[in-house]
N, C-alpha and C positions, 0 to 999 in steps of 0.2 A: 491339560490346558486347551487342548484343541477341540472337544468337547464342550471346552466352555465358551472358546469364542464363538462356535457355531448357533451354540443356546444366545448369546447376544446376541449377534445379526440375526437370527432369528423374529428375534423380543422388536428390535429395531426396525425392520423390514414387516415384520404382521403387520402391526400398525400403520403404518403409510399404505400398503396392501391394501389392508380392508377398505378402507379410503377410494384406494383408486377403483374397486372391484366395485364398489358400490358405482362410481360412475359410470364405469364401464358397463354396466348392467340395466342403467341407464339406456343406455346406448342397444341395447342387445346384444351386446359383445360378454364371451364366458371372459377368467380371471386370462388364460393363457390366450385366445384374443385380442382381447385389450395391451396387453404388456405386450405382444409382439407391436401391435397397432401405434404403441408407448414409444417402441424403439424404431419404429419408421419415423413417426413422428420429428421425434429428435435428431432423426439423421440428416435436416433440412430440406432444402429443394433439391439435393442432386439425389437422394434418393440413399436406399440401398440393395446389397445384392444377398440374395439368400445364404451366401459362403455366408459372408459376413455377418448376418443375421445368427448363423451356426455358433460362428468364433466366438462372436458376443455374449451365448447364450448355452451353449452348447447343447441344445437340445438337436435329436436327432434331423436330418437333412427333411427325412419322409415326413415327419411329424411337423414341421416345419410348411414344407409344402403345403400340406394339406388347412394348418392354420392362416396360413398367407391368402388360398383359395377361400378359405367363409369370409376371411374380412372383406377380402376384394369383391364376393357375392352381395357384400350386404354394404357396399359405396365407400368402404371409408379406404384403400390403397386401388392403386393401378398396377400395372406389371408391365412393362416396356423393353424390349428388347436394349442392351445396350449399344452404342454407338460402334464398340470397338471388338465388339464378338456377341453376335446375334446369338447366340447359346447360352451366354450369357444375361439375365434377365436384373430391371433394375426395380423395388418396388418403392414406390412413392407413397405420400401423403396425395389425400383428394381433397378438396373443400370441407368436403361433408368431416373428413376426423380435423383438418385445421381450425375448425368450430370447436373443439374439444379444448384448445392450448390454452384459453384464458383460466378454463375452470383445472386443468392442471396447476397450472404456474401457482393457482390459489393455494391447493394443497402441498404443492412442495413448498411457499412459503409459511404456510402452517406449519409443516413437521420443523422446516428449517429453523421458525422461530421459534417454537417449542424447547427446541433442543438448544439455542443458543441462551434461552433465559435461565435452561438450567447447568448448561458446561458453561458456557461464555464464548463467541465469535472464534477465538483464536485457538482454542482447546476442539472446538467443532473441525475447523481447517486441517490441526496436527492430526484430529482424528478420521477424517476422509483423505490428508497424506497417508496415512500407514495403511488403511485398506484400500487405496486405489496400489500401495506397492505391495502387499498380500496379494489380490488379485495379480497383479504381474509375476510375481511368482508362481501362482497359481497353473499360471499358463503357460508358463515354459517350463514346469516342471514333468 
């Protein structure tokens, strides 16, 4: 069974993927780039901090780092000390990727409606509850 959920979010995820890789590419940003650049994005105006980035993503701290320095080389994050412990580092959205969020929103409304023409709205919901609580399982296990 576990097997096969992965083959699904798999199926699920390439799709929207290719989507976003393509814009991202766009941009000059690679696939792991961009998706970090995705989840600054998202994280509003307060920003976020590389733990965090980790937790969300769990990709190594180093690897991290290093993908957070290209994006920030090439305009689209900042890096700012935080207020409440200067070793602590905050990264932002810059103008230049907040230019990105229209043509985002476009494709998540694409997959989203895609998907709601063939489950329906309320099978969509049931189905982003049970993997947003896989995921939490996921991470406290």
């Amino acid at each position: 069974m576990h097997n096969e959920l992965y083959f699904l979010c798999r199926k699920i995820c390439g799709r929207t993927e290719a989507k976003l890789c393509r814009l991202f590419q766009e941009f000059g940003l690679n696939s792991a780039q961009g998706s970090i650049a995705f989840l600054v994005l998202r994280s509003g105006e307060e920003g976020i901090t590389l733990t965090k980035l980790h937790e969300e993503t769990g990709i190594a701290m180093s690897a991290l780092s290093a993908t957070v320095q290209a994006i920030r080389a090439k305009g689209f994050v900042c890096v700012t000390p935080a207020a409440d412990d200067s070793r602590k580092k905050i990264i932002a959205a810059t103008e230049k990727l907040r230019a990105l969020t229209e043509r985002l929103r476009e494709i998540e409304a694409e997959v989203h409606f895609a998907l709601c023409r063939k489950i329906g709205e309320e099978r969509l919901r049931d189905v982003c509850e049970a993997l947003s609580e896989i995921v939490s399982v996921q991470r406290n296990a």
